[in-house]
C-alpha positions in Angstrom: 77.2 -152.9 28.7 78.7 -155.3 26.4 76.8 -155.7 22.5 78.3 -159.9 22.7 77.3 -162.4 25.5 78.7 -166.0 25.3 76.9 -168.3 22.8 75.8 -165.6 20.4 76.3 -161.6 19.5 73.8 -158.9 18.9 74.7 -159.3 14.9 73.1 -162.4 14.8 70.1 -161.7 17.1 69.5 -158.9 14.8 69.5 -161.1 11.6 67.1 -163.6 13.0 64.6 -161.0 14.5 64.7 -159.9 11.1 63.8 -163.1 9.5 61.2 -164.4 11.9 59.3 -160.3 10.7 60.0 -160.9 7.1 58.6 -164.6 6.8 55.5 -163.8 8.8 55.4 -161.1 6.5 54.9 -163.2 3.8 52.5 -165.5 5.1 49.9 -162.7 3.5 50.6 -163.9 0.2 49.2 -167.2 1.4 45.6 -165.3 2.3 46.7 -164.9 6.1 47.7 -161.7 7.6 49.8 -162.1 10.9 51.1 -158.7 11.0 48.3 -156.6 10.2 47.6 -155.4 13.8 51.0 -153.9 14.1 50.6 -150.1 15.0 51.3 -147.3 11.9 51.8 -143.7 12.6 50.3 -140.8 10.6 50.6 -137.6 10.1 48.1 -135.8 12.4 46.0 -132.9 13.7 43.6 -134.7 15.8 45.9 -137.0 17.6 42.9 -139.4 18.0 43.8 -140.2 14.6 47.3 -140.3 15.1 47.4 -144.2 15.7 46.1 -146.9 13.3 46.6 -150.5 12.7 48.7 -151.2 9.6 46.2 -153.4 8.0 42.4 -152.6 7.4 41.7 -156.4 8.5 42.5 -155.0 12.0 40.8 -152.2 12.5 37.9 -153.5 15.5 41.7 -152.7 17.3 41.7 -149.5 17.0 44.6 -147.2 17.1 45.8 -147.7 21.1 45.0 -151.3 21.0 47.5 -151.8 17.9 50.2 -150.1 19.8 49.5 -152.2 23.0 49.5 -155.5 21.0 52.7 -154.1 19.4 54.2 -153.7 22.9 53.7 -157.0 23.8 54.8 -158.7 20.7 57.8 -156.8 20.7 58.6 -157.3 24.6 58.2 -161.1 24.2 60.2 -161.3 21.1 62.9 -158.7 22.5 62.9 -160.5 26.0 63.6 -163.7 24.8 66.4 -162.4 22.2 67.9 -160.7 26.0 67.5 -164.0 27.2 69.8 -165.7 24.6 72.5 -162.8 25.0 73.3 -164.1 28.4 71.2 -160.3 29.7 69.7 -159.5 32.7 66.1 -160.5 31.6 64.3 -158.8 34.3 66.0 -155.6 34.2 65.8 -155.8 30.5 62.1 -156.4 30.3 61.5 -153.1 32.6 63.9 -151.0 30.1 62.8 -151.6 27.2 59.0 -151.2 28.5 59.9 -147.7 29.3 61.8 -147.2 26.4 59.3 -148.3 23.8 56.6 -146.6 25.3 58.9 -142.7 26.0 59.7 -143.5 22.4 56.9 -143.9 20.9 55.3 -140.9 22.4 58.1 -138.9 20.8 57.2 -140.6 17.5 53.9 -139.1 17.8 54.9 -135.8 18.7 57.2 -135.7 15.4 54.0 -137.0 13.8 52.3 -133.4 14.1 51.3 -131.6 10.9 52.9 -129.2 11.9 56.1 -130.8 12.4 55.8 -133.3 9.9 54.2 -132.3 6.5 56.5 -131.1 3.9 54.7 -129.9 0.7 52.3 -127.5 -0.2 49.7 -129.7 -1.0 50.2 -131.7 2.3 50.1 -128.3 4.2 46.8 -127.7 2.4 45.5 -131.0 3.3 46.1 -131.0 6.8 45.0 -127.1 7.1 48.2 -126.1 8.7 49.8 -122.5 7.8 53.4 -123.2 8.9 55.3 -126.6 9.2 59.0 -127.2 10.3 59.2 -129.9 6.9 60.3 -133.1 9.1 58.6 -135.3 7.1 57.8 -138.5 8.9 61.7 -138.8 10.7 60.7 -136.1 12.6 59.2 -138.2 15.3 63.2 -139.6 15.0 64.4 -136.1 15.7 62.4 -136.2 18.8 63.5 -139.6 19.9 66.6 -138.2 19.8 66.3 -135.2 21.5 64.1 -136.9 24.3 67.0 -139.3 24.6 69.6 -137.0 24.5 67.6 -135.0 27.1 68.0 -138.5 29.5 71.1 -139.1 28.8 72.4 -135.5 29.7 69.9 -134.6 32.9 68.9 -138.1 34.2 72.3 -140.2 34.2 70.3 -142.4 37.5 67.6 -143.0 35.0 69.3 -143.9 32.2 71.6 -146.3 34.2 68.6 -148.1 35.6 67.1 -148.5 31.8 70.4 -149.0 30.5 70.0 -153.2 29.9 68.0 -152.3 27.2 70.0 -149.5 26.1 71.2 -151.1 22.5 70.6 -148.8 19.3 72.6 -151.3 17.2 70.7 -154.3 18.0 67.5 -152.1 17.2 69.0 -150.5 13.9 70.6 -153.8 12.7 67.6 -155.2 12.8 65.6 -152.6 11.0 68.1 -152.9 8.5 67.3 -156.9 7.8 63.5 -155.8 7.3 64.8 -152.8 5.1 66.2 -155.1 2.8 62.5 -156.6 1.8 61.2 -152.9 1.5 63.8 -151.6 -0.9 63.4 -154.9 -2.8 59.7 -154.0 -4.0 60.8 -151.1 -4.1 63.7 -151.7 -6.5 60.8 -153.4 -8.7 58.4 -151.1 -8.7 61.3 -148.5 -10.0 62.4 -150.9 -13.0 59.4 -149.8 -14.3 60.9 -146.1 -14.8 62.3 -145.0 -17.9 65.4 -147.4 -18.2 67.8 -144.4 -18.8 66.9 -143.2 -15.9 67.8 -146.2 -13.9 71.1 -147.0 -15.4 72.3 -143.5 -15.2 70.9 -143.5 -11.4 73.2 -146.7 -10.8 76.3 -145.2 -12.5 75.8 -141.9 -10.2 75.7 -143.3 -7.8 78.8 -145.6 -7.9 80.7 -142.8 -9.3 79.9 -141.4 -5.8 80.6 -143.9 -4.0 83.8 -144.4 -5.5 84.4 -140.2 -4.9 83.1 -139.4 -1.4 84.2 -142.1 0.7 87.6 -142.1 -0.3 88.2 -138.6 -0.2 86.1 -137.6 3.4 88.2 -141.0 4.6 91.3 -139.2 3.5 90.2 -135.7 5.0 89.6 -137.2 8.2 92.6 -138.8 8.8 95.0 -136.4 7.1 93.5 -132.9 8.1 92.2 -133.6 11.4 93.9 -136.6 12.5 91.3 -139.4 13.1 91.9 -142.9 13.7 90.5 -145.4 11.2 88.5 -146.7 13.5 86.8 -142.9 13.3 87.8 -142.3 9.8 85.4 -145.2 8.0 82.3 -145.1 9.4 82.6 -141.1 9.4 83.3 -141.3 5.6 80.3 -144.3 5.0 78.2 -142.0 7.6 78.5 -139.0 5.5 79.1 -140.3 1.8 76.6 -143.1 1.6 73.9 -143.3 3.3 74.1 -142.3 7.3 73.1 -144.0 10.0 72.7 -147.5 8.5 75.8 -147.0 6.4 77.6 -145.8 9.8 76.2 -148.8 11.6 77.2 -151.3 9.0 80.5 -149.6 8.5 81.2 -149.6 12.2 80.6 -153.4 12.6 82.9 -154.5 9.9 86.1 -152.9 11.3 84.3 -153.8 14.8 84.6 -150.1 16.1 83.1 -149.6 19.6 80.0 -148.9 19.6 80.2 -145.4 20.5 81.5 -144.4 17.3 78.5 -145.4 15.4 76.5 -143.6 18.0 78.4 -140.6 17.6 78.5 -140.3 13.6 74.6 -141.4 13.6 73.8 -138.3 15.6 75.3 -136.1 13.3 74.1 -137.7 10.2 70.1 -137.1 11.6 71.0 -133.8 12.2 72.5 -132.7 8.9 69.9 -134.5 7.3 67.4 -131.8 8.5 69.7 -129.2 8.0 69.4 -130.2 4.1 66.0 -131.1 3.6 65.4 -127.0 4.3 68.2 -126.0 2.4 68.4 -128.1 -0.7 65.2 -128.0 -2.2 65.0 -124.3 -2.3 68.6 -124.0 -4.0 66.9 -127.0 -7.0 63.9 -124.8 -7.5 66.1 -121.6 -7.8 68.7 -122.6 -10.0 67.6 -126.6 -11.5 64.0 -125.9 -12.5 64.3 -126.1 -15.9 66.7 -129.7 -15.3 64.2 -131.8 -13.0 65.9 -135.2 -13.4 69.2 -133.1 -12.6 67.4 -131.7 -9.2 65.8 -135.1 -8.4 69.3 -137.2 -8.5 71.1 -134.0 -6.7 68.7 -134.6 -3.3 69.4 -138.2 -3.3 73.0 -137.7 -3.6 73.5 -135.5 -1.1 71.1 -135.9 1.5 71.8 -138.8 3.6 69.1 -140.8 5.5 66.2 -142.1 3.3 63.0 -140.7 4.5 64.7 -137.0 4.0 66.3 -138.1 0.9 62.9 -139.1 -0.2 61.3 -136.3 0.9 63.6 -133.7 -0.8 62.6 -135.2 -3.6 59.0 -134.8 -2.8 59.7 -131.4 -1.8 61.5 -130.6 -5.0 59.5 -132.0 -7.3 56.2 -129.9 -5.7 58.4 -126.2 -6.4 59.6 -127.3 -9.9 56.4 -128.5 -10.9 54.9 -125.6 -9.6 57.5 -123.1 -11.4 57.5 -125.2 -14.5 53.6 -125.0 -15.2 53.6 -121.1 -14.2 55.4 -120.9 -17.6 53.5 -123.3 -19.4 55.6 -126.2 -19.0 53.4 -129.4 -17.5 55.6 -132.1 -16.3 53.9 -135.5 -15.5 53.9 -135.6 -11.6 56.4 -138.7 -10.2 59.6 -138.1 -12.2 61.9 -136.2 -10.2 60.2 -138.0 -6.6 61.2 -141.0 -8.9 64.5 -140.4 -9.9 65.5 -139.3 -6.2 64.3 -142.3 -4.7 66.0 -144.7 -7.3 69.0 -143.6 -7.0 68.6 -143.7 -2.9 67.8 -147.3 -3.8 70.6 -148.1 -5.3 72.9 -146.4 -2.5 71.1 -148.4 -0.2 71.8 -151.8 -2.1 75.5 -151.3 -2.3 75.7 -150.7 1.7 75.7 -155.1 2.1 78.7 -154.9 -0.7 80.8 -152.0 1.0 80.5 -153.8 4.3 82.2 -157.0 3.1 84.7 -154.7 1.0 85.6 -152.8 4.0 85.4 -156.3 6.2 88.2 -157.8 3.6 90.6 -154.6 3.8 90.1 -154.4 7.5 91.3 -158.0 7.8 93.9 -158.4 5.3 95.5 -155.0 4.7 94.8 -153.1 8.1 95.2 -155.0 11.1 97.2 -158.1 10.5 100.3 -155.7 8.8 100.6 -154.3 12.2 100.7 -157.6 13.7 103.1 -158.9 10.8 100.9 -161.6 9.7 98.0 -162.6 7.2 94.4 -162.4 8.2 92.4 -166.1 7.5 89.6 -166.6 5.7 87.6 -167.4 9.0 88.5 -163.9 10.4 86.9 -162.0 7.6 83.8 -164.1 7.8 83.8 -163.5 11.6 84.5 -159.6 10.9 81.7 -159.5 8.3 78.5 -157.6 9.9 75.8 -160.9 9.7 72.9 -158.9 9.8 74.2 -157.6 6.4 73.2 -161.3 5.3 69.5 -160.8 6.2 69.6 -157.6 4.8 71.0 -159.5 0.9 68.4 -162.4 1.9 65.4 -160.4 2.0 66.1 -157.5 -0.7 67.4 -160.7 -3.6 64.0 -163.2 -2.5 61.6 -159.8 -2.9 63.2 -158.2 -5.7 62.8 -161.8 -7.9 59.2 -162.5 -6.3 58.4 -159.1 -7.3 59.7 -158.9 -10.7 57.8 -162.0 -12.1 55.0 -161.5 -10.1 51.0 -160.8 -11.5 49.8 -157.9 -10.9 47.6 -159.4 -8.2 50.4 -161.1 -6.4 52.5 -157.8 -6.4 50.3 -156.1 -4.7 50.1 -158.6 -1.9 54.2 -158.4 -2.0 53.9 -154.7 -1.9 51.3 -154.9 1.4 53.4 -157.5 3.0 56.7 -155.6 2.6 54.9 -152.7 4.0 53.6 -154.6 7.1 56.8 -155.8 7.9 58.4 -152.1 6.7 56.6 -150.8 9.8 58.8 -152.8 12.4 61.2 -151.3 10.6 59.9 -147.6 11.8 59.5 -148.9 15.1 63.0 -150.3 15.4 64.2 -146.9 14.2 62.4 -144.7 16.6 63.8 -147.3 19.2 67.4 -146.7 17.6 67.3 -143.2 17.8 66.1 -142.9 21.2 68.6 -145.2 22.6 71.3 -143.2 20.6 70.2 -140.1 22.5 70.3 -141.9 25.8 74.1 -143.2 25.1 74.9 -139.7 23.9 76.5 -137.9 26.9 77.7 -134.6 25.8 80.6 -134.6 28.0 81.4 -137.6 27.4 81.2 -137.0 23.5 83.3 -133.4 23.8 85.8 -136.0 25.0 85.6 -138.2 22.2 86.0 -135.3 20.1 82.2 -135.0 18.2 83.4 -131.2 17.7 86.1 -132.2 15.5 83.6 -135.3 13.7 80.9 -132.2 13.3 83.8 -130.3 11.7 84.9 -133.0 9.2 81.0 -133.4 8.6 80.5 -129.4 8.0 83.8 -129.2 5.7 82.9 -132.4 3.7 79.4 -132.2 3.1 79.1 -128.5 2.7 82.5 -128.0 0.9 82.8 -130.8 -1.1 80.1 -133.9 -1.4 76.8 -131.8 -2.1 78.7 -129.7 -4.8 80.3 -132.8 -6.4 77.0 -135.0 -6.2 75.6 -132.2 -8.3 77.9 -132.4 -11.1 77.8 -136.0 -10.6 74.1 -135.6 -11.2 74.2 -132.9 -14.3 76.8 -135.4 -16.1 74.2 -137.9 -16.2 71.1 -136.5 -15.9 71.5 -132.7 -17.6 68.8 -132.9 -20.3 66.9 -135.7 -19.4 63.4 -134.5 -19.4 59.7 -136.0 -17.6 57.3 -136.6 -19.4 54.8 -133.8 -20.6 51.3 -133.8 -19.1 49.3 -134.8 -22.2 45.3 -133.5 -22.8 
């Protein structure tokens, strides 16, 4: 299946599927709420209260008729964006009907409280005794592992679906509505102590800087990896995983299974550290909280686990700190972590065009002996990395002069809009499952990628990322709890 069809690419697609979300989006700031009957997953015990609509305005919908009108937004919209890539509409229609609905069924299985919740007082809330500590990607983890289960047992099956087989059209264009999320986001976080931010943006380019070039240089020199391997391994693993991969991947215009192949891997270390890391903070960083908070967003590598380490974290040193008559105001180290995952996630639009520029002028044209043109970077430059820029700049300036009143309209729309973005994801990981044929991938070498991730992250990146944190963070305390 080819990602380009005459007239226009999936890239593009992507960006305006994007844009056409993010301005009805906005229209709420007007008084008018388009998106509000979009379908939100929660965190559940009774599964009849598993489904809601994402607005309030919406609620005579009730949960199953949200996702049904969500099916049928997205099937026209999709549909028609298959029609414009010169697809076969029909067969493309019938795919991604069975996909979105297998899908979303997986999302709702990771949604379980038992699955899902990750902190003590969630675990309290929902009554549950034991929880694997997902957080809400683990309805992702199950996309993936009901794709992969497809993929590896029903090769018929996944042929006849396979039109609508296309995790990078789906992740490229939750990446455009990410942009408008992390913008408020990025707002909301200026607000933070503005030490804390600075210090968060100089971590995290010090990292940048660090991790990529070295894992670049440990997969190509130690276990002998292309660059067309090498880079989006090294974004995959250093920055910030799949959407870093993705990006990555489309800039040097990798095929398509490469992304596929590093994405799996990324969700699947990320869960691996979200048990891991927090325990290590509370054991040996309890007494440096900021130090812990920047540490989980350093090192672990998709946002909603980044995010949630932090959570995680913040719940045991909290807990630890006020057993010895320490009371830390609540929010700091949730706070630092998920600034500094902010700011990783900004710089993945810059590193794209970086790597887009060195691809085209340093790379390739040297081993054809001549000089890449100005028009060949642009056409090498991923475009839904322009959507991305469009909506994180226009929220991030709305936001920051905004009333109080008016931000809190920016914060709702972002967060209709920010749940398409779910949606696209749970789509992208399920697809990635389907595409991911063990044989085939134990031919493309993922055993050697897995051992460049386990020797990288393990032996090098987490380690570094904490001294990278105690440099800048090491005695920068919250807040005390005051009356």
């Amino acid at each position: 299946m080819s990602s380009r069809a005459q007239g226009i690419s999936e890239d593009w697609l992507s960006l305006w599927i994007g844009l056409v979300i993010f301005v009805l989006s906005l229209a709420l700031l007007a008084g008018t709420d388009l998106l509000g009957w979009v379908v939100a997953t929660g965190v559940w015990t009774d599964i009849s209260k598993a489904l809601n609509p994402v607005s309030k305005a919406y609620s005579g919908l009730g949960g199953f008729g949200a996702l049904l009108a969500t099916y049928v937004a997205l099937l026209v919209v999709m549909t028609i964006g298959a029609a414009a890539l010169k697809a076969n509409v029909a067969r493309f229609a019938i795919g991604f009907t069975v996909i979105f609905w297998l899908a979303y069924i997986c999302w709702i299985i990771g949604s379980w409280a038992s699955f899902a919740v990750n902190t003590p007082a969630d675990m309290k809330k929902f009554g549950v005794t034991w929880s694997l500590k997902l957080t809400s990607e683990g309805g992702f983890i199950v996309a993936l592992l009901g794709g992969l289960f497809i993929g590896n047992f029903m090769p018929a099956f996944a042929e006849w679906i396979r039109e609508a087989v296309r995790p990078e059209l789906y992740v490229k264009t939750a990446i455009v509505i990410l942009g408008g999320f992390l913008g408020v986001t990025a707002a909301e976080k200026l607000g933070l102590a503005t030490s804390v931010m600075f210090l968060g943006l100089a971590a995290i380019i010090t990292a940048y800087l660090i991790f990529w070039s070295v894992v670049y240089y440990v997969a190509r020199t130690w276990f002998g990896f292309s660059r067309e391997w090498a880079a989006p391994l090294a974004s995959g693993i250093s920055i910030c995983g799949v959407s870093a991969a993705i990006a990555t991947g489309a800039a040097i215009r990798a095929r398509p299974m490469v992304a596929v192949m590093v994405s799996s891997l990324v969700v699947i270390f990320a869960v691996v550290e979200l048990l891991i890391l927090p325990l290590l903070a509370d054991a040996f960083l309890a007494h440096e909280p900021l130090v812990a908070g920047s540490w989980m967003a350093l090192s672990v590598k998709t946002d909603g686990a980044a995010v949630a380490s932090g959570a995680i974290t913040e719940s045991f040193i909290l807990a630890k700190n006020a057993a010895e008559g320490v009371r830390y105001a609540p929010g700091w180290i949730l706070g630092t972590s998920a600034t500094v995952k902010v700011f990783i996630d900004i710089f993945i639009g810059v590193w794209a065009f970086v790597l887009a520029y060195i691809w085209t002028r340093h790379i390739e044209v040297r081993q054809a002996g001549d000089q890449a043109r100005a028009r060949e970077i642009w056409e090498r430059f991923p475009k839904f990395i322009i959507g991305y820029v469009i909506t994180f700049v226009l929220i991030l300036v709305l936001a920051l002069g905004a009333a109080p009143a008016t931000l809190a309209k920016v914060k709702a729309a972002m967060g209709e809009a920010n749940t398409f973005r779910g949606i696209f994801f749970v789509l992208t990981f399920f697809t990635i499952g389907i595409m991911s044929n063990f044989r085939k991938l134990w031919e493309e070498g993922i055993g050697k990628l897995a051992a460049v991730y386990v020797v990288c992250l393990f032996g090098f990146i987490i380690w570094v990322g904490l001294v990278i944190s105690w440099m800048f963070f090491s005695g920068v305390k919250p807040p005390l709890v005051t009356g």
